[in-house]
C-alpha positions as CSV (number, residue, x, y, z in Angstrom):
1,X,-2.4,-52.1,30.0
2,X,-1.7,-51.4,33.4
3,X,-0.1,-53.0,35.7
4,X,-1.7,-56.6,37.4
5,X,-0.4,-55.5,41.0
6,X,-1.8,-52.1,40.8
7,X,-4.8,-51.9,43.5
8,X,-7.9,-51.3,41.9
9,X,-11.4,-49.9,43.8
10,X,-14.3,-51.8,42.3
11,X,-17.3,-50.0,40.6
12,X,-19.8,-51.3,42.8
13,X,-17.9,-49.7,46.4
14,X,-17.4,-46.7,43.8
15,X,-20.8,-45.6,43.6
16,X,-21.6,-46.5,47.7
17,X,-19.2,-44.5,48.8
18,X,-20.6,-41.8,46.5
19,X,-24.1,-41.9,47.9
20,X,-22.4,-41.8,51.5
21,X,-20.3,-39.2,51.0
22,X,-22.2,-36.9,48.9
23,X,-23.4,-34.0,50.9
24,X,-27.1,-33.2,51.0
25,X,-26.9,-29.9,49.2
26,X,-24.6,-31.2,46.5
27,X,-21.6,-29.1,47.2
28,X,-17.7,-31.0,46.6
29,X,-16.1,-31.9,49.3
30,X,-12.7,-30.8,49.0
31,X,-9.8,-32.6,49.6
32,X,-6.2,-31.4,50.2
33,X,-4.4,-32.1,46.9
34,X,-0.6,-31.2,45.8
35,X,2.6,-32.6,44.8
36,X,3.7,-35.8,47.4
37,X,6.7,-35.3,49.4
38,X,6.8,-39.5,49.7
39,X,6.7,-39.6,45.8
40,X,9.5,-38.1,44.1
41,X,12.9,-38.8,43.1
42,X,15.6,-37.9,45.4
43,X,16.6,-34.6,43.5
44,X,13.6,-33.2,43.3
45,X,12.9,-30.1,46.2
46,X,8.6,-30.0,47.1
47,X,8.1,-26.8,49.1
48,X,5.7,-27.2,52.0
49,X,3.3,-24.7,52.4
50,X,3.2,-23.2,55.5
51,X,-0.4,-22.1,55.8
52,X,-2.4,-24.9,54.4
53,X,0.4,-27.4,54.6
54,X,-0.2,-28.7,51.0
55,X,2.8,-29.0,48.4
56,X,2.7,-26.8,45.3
57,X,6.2,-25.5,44.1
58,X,8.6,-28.3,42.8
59,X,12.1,-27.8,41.8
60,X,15.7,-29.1,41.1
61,X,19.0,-26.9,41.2
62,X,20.9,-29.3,39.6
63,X,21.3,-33.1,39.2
64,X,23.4,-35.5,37.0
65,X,20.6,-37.3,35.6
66,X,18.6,-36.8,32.4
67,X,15.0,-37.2,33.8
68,X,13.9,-36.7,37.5
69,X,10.1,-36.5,38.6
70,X,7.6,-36.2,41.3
71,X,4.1,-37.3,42.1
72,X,0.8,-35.5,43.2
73,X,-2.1,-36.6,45.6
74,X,-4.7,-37.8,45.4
75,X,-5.3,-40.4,42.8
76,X,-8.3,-40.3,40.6
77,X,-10.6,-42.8,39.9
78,X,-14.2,-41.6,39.0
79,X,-15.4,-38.1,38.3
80,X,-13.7,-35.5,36.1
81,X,-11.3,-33.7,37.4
82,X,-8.1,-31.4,35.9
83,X,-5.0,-29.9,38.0
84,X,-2.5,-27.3,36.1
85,X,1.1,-26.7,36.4
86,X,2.8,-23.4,35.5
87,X,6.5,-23.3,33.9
88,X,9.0,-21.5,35.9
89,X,12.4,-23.0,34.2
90,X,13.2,-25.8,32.6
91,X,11.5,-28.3,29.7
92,X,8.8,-30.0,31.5
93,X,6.8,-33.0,30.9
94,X,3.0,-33.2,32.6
95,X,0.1,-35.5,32.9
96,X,-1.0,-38.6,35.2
97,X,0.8,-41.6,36.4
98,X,-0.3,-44.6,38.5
99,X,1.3,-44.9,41.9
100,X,4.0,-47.8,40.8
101,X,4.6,-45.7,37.4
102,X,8.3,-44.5,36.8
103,X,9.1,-40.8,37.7
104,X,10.0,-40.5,34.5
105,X,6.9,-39.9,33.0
106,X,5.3,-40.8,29.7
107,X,8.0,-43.8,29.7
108,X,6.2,-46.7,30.9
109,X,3.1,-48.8,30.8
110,X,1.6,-46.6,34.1
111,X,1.9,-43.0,33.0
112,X,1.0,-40.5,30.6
113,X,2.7,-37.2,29.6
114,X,2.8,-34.2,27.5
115,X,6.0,-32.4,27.3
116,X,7.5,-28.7,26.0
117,X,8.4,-30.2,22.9
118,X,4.4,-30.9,22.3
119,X,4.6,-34.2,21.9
120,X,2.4,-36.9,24.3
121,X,4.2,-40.2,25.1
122,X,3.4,-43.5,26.8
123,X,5.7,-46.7,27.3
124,X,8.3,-44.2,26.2
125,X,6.7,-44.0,22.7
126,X,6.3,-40.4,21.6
127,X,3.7,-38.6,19.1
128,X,2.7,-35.2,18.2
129,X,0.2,-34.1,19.9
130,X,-0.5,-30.1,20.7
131,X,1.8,-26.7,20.7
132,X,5.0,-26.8,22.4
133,X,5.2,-24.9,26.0
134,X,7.6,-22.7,28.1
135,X,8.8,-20.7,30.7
136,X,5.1,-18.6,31.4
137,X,3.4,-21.0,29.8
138,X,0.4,-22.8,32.2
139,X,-0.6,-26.5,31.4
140,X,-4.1,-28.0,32.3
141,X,-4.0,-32.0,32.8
142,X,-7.5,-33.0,32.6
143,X,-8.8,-36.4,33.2
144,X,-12.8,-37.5,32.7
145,X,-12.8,-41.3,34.1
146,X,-16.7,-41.5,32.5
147,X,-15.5,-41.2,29.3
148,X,-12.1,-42.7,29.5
149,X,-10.1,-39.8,28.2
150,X,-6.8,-38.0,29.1
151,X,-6.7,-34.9,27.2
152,X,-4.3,-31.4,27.8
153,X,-4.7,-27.5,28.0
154,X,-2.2,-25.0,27.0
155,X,-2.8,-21.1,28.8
156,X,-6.8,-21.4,29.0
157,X,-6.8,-23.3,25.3
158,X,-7.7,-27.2,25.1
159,X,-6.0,-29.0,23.0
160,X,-8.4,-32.1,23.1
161,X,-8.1,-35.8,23.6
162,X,-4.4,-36.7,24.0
163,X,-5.1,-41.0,25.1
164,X,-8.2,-43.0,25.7
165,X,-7.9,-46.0,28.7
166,X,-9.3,-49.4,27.9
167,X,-11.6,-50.3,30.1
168,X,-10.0,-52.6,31.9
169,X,-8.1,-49.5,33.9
170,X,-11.3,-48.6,35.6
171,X,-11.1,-48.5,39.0
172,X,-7.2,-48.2,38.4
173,X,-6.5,-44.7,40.3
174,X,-4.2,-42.1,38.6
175,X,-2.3,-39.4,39.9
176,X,-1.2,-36.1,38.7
177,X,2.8,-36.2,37.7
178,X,5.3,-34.0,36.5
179,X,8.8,-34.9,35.4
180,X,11.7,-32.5,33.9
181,X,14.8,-32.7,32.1
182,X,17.8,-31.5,34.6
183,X,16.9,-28.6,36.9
184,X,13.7,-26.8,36.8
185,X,11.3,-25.1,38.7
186,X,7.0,-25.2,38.6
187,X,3.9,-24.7,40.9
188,X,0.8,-26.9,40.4
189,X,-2.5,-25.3,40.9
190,X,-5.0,-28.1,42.3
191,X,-7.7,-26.2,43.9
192,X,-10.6,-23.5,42.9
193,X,-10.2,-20.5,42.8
194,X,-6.3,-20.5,42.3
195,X,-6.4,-21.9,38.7
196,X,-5.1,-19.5,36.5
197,X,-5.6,-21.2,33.0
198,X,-8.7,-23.7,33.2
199,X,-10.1,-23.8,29.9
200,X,-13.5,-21.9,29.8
201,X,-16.4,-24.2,29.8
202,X,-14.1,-27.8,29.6
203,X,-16.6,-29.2,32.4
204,X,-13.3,-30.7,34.4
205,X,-13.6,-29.7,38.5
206,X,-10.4,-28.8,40.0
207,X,-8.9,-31.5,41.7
208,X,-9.0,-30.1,45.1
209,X,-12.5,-29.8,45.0
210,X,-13.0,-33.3,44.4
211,X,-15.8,-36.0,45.8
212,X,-13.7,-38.2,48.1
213,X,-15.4,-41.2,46.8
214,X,-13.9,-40.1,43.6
215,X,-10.5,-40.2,44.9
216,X,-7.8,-42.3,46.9
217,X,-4.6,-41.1,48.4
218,X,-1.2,-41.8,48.0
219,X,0.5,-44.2,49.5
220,X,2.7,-41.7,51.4
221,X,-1.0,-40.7,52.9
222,X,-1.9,-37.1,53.5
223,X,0.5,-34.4,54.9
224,X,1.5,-34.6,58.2
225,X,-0.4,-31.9,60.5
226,X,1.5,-28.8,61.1
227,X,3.3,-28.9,64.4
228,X,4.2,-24.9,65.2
229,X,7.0,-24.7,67.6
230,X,6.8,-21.9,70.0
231,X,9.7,-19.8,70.1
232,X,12.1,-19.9,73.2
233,X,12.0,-16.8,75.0
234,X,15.4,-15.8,76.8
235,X,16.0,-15.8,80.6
236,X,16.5,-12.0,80.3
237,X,12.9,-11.3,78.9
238,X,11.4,-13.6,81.5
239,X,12.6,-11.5,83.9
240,X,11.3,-8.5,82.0
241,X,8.1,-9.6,81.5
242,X,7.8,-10.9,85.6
243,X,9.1,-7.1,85.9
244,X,6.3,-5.6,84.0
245,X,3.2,-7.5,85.5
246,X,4.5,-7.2,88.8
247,X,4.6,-3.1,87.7
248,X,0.6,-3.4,86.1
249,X,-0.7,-5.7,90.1
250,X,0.7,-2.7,92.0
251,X,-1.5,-0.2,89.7
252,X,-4.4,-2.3,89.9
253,X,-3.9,-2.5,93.2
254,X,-3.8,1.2,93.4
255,X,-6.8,2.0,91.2
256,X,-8.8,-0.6,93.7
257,X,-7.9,1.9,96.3
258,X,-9.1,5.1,94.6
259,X,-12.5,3.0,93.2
260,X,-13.5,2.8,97.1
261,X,-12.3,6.3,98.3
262,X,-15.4,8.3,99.3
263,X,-14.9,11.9,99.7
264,X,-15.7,13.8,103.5
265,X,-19.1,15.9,103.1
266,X,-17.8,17.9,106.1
267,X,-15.2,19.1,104.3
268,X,-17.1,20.7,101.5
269,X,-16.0,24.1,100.8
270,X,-19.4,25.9,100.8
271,X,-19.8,28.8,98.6
């Protein structure tokens, strides 16, 4: 049951905001998902992206604690959506986690996971549950909030329904979480067409191509904008530069001469 402080979005403002945000022709309107820099535990290193400014590679070099995790964006709560996570290093543990849930996923009342050992767990109660997975190996978290089901992929293959939520966590948004035992390294894969793995024909949308009325962020909020600093340019190559446009006026200035010159027809050489 989750948690009585956790912020739910009521059915009713659900399915408003879905006729108002819906565009005309039917197409998603994407959102920028990844892993939350606001949302992890200390050890944990999220790369930043510097092109699209999303957050897609995780990892940990080393850390004196069992269990460390991190957090994605945004938080699902209609729709079905899936994101996938591909193992670098490390034994990894996957799935979705509410936004008050412990980092240590699988382990609590807000979070469900599916580890390398192939077991699922939730409030830290563990079950077998599909194949064990790996270095190479790429995991597909699905969620469908119609049907009430969390289910699991393994390298294209699904491995079918891994939990069913009561009803009573409608409206309750969950997020995509991964969590690892000492240091690792993955990359999540949130948006079409960079999934690698989606299992063929599972109907799940990748979460970066979700409805916004389907989803709500984080609260760390979305990244920050990009703010490219231009590089300095020294005194030296200032002066250069001055050097070189003052060198480019004087030929213009020079070719302005030569573009009015009209030639004397007295002094045509006749032949």
């Amino acid at each position: 049951m989750p948690s009585s402080r956790l912020k739910r979005v009521p059915q009713q403002q659900q399915q408003q905001q879905r006729q108002q945000q819906q565009q005309p022709d039917g197409e998603l309107v994407s959102t920028l998902a990844g892993w939350d820099i606001g949302a992890r535990d200390q050890q944990v290193e999220v790369e930043v992206d510097p092109l699209t400014g999303g957050s897609y590679k995780v990892s940990c070099v080393s850390t004196e604690r069992a269990w460390i995790g991190v957090r994605g964006r945004p938080g699902v709560v209609c729709g079905a959506y899936c994101f996938e996570v591909k193992v670098t290093d490390g034994l990894l543990r996957v799935g979705w986690a509410t936004s008050g849930a412990s980092f240590s996923l699988g382990t609590d009342d807000g979070s469900f996971g599916y580890g390398g050992t192939g077991k699922k767990s939730h409030l830290n109660k563990f079950s077998e549950y599909g194949p064990s997975f790996e270095t190479g190996d790429v995991i597909t978290c699905c969620i469908d909030r119609s049907r009430r089901e969390l289910g699991f992929g393994k390298n294209g293959v699904y491995c079918g329904k891994a939990f069913s939520l009561p009803p009573n966590w409608d409206g309750v948004a969950l997020f995509p979480a991964l969590c690892a035992r000492e240091a690792f390294k993955a990359t999540g894969y949130f948006g079409c067409p960079d999934h690698p793995k989606v299992p063929h024909g599972c109907g799940y949308w990748p979460l970066g191509a979700a409805y916004l009325c389907d989803v709500v962020e984080s609260a760390a909020g979305p990244p920050a904008t990009l703010q490219l600093s231009a590089p300095e340019e020294s005194a030296e190559r200032k002066t250069d530069r001055a050097d070189r446009f003052a060198k480019l006026a004087r030929v213009d200035k020079d070719l302005t001469k030569l573009s009015v010159f009209v030639p004397d027809a007295s002094a045509a050489v006749t032949l």
